[in-house]
ROPAMAR-169583 format. One line per field, with one value per residue (C-alpha): residue number from 0; x negated, y negated, z. Coordinates in Angstrom, 1 decimal. Each point is the difference from the previous one (the first is absolute). Example, Ala and Ser with C-alpha at 12.3 -4.5 7.8 and 13.67 -1.06 7.14 Angstrom:
num: c(0  1)
px: c(-12.3  -1.4)
py: c(4.5  -3.4)
pz: c(7.8  -0.7)
END
This chain:
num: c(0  1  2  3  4  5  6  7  8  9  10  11  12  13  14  15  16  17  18  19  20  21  22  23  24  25  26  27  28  29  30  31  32  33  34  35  36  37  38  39  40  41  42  43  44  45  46  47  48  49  50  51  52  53  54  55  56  57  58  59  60  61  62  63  64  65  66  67  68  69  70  71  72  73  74  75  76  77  78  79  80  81  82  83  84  85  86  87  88  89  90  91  92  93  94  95  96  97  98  99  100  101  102  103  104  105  106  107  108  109  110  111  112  113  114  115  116  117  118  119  120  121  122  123  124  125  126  127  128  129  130  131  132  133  134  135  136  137  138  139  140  141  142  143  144  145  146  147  148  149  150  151  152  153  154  155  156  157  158  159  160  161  162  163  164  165  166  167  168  169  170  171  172  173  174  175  176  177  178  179  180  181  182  183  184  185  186  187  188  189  190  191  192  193  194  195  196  197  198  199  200  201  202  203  204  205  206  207  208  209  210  211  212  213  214  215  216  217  218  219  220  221  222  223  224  225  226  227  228  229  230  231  232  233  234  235  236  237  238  239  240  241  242  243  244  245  246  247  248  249  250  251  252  253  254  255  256  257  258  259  260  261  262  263  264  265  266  267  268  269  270  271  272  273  274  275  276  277  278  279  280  281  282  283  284  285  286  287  288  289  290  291  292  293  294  295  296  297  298  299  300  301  302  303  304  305  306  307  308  309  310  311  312  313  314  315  316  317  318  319  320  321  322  323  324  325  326  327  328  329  330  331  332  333  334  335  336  337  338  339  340  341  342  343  344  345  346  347  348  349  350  351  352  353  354  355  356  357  358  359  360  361  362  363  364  365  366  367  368  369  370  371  372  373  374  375  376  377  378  379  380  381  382  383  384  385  386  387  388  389  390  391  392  393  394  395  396  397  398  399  400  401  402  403  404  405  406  407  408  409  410  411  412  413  414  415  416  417  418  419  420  421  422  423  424  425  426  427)
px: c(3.0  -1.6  -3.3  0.0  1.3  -3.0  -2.3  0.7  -2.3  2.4  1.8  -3.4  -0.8  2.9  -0.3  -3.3  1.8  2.4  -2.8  -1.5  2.7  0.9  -3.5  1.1  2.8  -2.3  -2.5  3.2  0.6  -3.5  0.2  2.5  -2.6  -2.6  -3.6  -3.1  -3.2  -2.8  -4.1  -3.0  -3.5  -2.9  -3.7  -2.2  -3.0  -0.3  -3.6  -0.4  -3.3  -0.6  -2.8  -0.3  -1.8  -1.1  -2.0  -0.3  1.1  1.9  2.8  2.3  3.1  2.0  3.5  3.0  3.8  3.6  2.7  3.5  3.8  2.8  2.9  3.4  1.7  4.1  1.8  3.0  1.3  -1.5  3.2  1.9  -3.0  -0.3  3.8  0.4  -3.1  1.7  3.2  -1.8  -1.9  3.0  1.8  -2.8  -0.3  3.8  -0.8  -2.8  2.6  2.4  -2.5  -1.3  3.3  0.8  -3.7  1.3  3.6  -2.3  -1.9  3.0  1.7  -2.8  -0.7  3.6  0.0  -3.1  2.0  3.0  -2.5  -1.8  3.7  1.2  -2.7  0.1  3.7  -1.0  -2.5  2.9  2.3  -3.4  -0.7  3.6  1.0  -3.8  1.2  3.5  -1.9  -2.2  3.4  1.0  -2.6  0.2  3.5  -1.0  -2.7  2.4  2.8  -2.6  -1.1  3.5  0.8  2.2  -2.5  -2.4  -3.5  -0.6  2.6  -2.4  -2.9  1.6  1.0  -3.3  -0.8  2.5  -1.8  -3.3  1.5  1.5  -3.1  -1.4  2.6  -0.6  -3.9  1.2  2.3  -2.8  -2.6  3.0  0.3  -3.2  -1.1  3.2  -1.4  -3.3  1.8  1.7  -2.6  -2.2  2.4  -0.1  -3.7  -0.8  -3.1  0.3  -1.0  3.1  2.8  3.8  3.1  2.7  3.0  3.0  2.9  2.0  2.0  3.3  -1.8  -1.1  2.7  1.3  3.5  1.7  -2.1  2.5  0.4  -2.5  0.9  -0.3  -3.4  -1.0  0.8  -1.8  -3.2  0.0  0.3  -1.8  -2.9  -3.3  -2.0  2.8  0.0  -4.0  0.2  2.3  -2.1  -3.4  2.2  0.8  -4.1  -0.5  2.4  -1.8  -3.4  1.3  0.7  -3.8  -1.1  1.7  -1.5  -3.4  2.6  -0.2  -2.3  -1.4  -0.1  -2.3  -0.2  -3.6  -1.4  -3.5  -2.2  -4.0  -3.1  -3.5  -3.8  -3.0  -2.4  -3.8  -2.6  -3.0  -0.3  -3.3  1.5  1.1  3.9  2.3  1.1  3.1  2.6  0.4  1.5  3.1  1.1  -0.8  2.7  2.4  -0.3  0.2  2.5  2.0  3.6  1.5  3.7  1.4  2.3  -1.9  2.4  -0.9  1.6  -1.0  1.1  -1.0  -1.7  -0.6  3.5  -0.8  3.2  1.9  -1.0  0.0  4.5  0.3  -2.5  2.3  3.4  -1.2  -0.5  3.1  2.0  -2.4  1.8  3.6  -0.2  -1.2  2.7  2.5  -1.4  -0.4  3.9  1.1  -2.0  1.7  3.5  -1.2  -1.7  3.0  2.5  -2.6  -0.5  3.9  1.1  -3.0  1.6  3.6  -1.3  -2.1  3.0  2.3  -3.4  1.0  3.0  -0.4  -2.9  1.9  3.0  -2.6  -1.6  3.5  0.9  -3.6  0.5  3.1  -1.4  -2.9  1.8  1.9  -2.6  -1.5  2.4  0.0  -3.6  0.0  2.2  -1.7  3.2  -2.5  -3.6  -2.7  -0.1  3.6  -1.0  -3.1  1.6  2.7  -3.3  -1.9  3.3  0.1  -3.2  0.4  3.0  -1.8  -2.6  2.0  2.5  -3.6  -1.1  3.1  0.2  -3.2  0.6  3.1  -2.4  -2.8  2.4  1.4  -3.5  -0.6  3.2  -1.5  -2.9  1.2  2.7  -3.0  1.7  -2.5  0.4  -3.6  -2.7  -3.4  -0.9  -2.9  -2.1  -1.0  -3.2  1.5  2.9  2.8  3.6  3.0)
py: c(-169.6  3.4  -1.6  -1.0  3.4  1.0  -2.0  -1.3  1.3  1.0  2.3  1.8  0.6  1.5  2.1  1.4  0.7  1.6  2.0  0.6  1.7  2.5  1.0  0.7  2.1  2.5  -0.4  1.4  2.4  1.5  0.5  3.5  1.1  2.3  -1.3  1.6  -0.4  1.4  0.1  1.3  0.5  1.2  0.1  0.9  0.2  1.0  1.2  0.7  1.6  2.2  1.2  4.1  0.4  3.6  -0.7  -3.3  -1.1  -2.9  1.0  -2.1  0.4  -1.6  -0.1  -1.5  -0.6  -0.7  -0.4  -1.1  -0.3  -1.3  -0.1  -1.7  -0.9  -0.6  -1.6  1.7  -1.8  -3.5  -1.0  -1.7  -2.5  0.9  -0.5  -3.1  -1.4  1.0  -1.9  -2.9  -0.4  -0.2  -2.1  -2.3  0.3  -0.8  -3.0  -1.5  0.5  -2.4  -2.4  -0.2  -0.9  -2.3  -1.4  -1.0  -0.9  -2.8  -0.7  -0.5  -2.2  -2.4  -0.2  -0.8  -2.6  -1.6  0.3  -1.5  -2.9  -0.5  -0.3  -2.4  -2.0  0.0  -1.3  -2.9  -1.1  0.0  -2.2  -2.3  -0.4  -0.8  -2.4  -1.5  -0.3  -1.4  -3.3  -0.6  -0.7  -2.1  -1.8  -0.9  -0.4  -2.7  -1.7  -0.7  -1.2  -2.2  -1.6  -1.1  -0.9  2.5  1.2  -1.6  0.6  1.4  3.2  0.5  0.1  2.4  2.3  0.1  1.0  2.3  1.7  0.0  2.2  2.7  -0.1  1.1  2.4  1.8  0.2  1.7  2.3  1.3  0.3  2.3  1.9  0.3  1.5  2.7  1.1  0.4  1.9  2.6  0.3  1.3  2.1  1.9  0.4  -0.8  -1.7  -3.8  -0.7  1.9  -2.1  1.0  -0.7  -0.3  1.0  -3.0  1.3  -2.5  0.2  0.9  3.4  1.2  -1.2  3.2  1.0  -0.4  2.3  3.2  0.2  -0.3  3.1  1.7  -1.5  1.4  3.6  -0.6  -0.7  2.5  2.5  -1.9  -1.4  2.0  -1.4  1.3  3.3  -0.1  -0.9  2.9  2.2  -1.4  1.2  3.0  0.5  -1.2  3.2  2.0  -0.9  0.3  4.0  0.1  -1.2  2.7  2.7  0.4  1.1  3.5  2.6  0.3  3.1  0.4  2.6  1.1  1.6  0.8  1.2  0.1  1.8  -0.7  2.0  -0.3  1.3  0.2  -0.7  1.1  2.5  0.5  1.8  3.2  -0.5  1.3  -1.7  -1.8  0.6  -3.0  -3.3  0.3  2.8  -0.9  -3.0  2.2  3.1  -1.9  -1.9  0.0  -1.1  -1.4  -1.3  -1.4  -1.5  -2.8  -2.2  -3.2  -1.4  -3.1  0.5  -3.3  -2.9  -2.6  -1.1  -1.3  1.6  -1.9  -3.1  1.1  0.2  -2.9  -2.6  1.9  -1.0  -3.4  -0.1  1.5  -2.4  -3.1  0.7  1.0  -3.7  -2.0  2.2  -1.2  -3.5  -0.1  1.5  -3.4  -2.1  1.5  -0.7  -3.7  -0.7  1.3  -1.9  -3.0  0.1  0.6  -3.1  -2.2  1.3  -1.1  -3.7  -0.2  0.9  -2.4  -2.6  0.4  -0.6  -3.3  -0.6  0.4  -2.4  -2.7  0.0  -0.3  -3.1  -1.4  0.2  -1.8  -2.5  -0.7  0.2  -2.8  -2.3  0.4  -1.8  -2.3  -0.4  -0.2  -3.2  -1.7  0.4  2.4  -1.1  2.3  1.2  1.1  1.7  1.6  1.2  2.3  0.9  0.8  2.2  2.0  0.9  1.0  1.8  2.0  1.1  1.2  1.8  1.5  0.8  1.8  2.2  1.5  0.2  2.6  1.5  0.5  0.5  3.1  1.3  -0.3  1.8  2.8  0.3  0.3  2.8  1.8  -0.4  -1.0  0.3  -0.5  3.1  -0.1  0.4  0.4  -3.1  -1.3  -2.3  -3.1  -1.3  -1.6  -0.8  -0.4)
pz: c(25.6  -0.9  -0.7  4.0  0.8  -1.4  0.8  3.5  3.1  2.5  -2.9  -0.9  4.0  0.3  -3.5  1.9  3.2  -1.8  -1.8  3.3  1.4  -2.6  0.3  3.9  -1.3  -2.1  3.3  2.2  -3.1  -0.2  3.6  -0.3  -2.8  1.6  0.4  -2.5  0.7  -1.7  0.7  -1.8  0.6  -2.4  1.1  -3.3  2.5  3.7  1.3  3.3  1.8  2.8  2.0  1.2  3.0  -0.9  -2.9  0.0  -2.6  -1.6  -2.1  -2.3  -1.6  -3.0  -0.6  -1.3  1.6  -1.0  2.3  -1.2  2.2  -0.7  2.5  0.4  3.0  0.0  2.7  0.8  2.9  2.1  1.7  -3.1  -0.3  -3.7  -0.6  1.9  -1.7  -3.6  1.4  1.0  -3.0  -1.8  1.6  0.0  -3.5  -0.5  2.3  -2.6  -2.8  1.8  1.0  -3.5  -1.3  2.7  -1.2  -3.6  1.0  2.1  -3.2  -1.8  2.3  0.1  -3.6  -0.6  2.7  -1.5  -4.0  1.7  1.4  -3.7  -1.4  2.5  -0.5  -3.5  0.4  2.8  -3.1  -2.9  2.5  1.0  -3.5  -1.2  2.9  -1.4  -4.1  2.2  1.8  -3.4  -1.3  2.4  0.1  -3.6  0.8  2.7  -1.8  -2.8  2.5  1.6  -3.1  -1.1  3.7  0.9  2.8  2.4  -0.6  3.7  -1.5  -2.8  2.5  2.1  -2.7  -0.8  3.1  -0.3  -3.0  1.2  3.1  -2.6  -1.7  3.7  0.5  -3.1  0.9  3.0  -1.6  -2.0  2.5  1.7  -3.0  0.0  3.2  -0.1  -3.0  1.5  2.9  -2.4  -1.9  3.3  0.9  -3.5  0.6  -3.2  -1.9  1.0  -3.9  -1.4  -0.8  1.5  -2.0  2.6  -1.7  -0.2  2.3  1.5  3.6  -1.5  -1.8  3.1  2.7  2.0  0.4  3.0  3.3  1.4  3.4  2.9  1.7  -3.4  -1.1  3.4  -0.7  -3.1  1.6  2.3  -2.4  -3.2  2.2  -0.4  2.5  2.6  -1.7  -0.1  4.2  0.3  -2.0  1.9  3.5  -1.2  -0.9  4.0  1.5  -2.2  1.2  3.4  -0.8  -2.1  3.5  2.2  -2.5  1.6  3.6  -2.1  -1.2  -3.2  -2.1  -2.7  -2.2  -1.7  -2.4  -0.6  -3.1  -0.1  -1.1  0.0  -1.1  0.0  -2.6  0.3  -2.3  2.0  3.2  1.6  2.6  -1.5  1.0  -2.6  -3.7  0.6  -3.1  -2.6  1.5  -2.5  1.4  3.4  -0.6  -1.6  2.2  3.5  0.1  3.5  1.0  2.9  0.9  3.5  1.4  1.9  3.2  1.5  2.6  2.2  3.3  1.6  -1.9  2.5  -0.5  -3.7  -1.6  2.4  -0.6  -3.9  0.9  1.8  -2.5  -2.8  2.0  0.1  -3.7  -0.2  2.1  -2.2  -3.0  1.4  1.9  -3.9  -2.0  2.6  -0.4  -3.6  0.2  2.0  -2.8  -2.6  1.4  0.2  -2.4  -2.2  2.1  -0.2  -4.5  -0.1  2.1  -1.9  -3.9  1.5  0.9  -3.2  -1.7  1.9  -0.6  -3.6  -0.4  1.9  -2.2  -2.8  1.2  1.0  -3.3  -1.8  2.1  -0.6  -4.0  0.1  2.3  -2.2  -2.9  1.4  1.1  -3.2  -1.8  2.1  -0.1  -3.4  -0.1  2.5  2.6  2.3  1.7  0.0  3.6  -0.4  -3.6  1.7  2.9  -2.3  -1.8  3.0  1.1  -3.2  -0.1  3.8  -1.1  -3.0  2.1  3.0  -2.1  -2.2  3.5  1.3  -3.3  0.4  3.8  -0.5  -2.5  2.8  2.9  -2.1  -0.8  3.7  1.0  -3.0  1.9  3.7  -1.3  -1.4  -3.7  -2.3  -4.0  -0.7  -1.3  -0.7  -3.9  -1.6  -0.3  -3.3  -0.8  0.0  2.0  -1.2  1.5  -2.1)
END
């Protein structure tokens, strides 16, 4: 089961979208921090020319500049945008969480149905290949009978007929078992060359006790269901983008600060201008300082933050509708899973009660058989009934076994965890 946890697409998708939305959350975090932004410039050379009219001449000049600033910018109020972008992001996150663990109760679910399948089959097999070892008996049984005259020949024909149909049945069994396993065995996700040892539990190890009430398994989902919690969670995400959309309906105020400084330092002045001091203590000398309080406010926007609301109302009332929805499937699919484990249950029972009466019954013709007093249709038809019998009572078992691992599932109630994987699989 863990190794499909693992490994399964749909439970590493939603891993990442999990991942993706905590990184949101800092995002929303980061956005109360103040903004820094820094920017430097260094020119080692910077020659320039100019021409003087009065003595006609063509002077150039040499230098060097440095400018550095740094300022930081703090947003102290944008109509609760930041806040309801925090809140959104969280409950977004919260949302991922659910769906991921609705994600692997899925996973589990169908694993277990596919285990349940392998086993099943692997019963239908044992009763194919017993009822087959049953009708090589009787036809030795037969062909001795027939050569002392107890029996016609045309019994010993049909009883050999008889075998060759179990021998049929069996290859059928297997191929059954076969492709289940194959089934499970894509559903682990695991290397088609590695070898799964499917542990030996029988129906009676794994048969449920007796389902609580209906109204009861309801409360239980609606509080135990995390897809439900996640659609709540995802609505809650909606109203909160509807307030992130009213935001930009109010000014912004920004608060800045400032630092820079800048020289210049020349290496060569034709012009006779004075010697600028060194470029280090240019940098160090001039620095300048500035804070404001900076306001922004949008007084008409072509209607944009308008239709911002109403898109983010619609969103809104998207996700209130599906958690109402998903609310109404819950309550039936409960209602549905508990009414399905009562009639498997009751299925059983008369499973069991048919198979009793079909033991006797062959048990009975078999004697009779075996003197000669019974033909063979009469001694195949109690045959063909026990086997019948086997299988449906085989069948009901690991029906009341699935039926209560789909009642598990519908309730939200699901005992499985992923664990770490090792290199080779193995299921005992």
């Amino acid at each position: 089961m863990a190794i499909a946890i693992e490994r399964a697409a749909s439970a590493e998708n939603a891993r990442n979208k999990l991942k993706l939305s905590g990184v949101e959350v800092l995002k929303s975090y980061g956005q109360f921090l103040p903004t820094v932004t820094t920017r430097a410039t260094y020119t080692p050379v910077n020659v320039s020319r100019s021409y003087s009219a009065a003595s006609e001449q063509t002077f150039r000049t040499d230098s060097e500049t440095a400018s550095l600033s740094v300022s930081a910018a703090l947003n102290i109020f944008n109509g609760f945008g930041d806040y309801a972008s925090l809140r959104q992001a969280l409950e977004g996150r919260e949302a991922g969480r659910m769906s991921l663990e609705r994600a692997l109760q899925t996973i589990a679910y169908d694993v277990t149905e596919a285990y349940y399948q392998v086993l099943l089959d692997r019963e239908l097999l044992k009763i194919a290949e017993e009822n087959l070892e049953t009708s090589r008996n009787r036809l030795t049984l037969t062909r001795r009978q027939y050569e002392i005259g107890l029996k016609p020949v045309t019994e010993f024909y049909q009883q050999q007929a008889d075998t060759a149909q179990a021998e049929l049945e069996v290859i059928r069994a297997e191929q059954r078992l076969f492709g289940s396993r194959i089934g499970l065995q894509k559903r682990l996700r695991i290397d088609p060359g590695t070898e799964v040892l499917i542990a030996s539990v029988t129906a009676e190890d794994i048969l449920p006790a007796s389902p609580a009430a209906t109204e009861a398994l309801v409360d239980v989902a609606l509080s135990s269901r995390p897809d439900l919690a996640g659609a709540a969670r995802s609505s809650k995400a909606a109203e909160w983008g509807v307030v992130l959309a009213r935001s930009t309906r109010w000014p912004s105020l920004d608060l800045q600060f400032t630092a820079s400084t800048d020289g210049v330092n020349f290496y060569r002045d034709y012009s006779g201008t004075a010697v600028y001091p060194p470029l280090r203590e240019q940098l160090e000398d001039g620095i300048d300082y500035s804070l404001g309080l900076n306001m922004n406010w949008t007084l008409f926007d072509g209607f944009l933050t308008r239709y911002g609301v109403e898109q983010a109302k619609v969103a809104q009332l998207r996700t209130l509708l599906a958690e109402r929805d998903l609310r109404d499937d819950v309550v039936l699919d409960v209602r549905l899973a508990a009414g399905s484990l009562k009639a498997a249950i009751t299925q059983l029972a008369t499973a069991e009660e048919g198979l009793k009466s079909a033991l006797k019954a062959y048990a009975s013709v078999m004697k009779k058989f075996e003197l000669g007093a019974a033909g063979f249709i009469e001694a195949q038809n109690a045959s063909a009934s026990l086997v019948a019998a086997r299988s449906e009572k085989t069948q009901a078992a690991y029906n009341v076994a699935l039926q209560k691992s789909a009642l598990d599932y519908a309730t939200g109630r699901s005992p499985y965890q992923p664990k770490p994987s090792s290199g080779h699989v193995e299921t005992e």
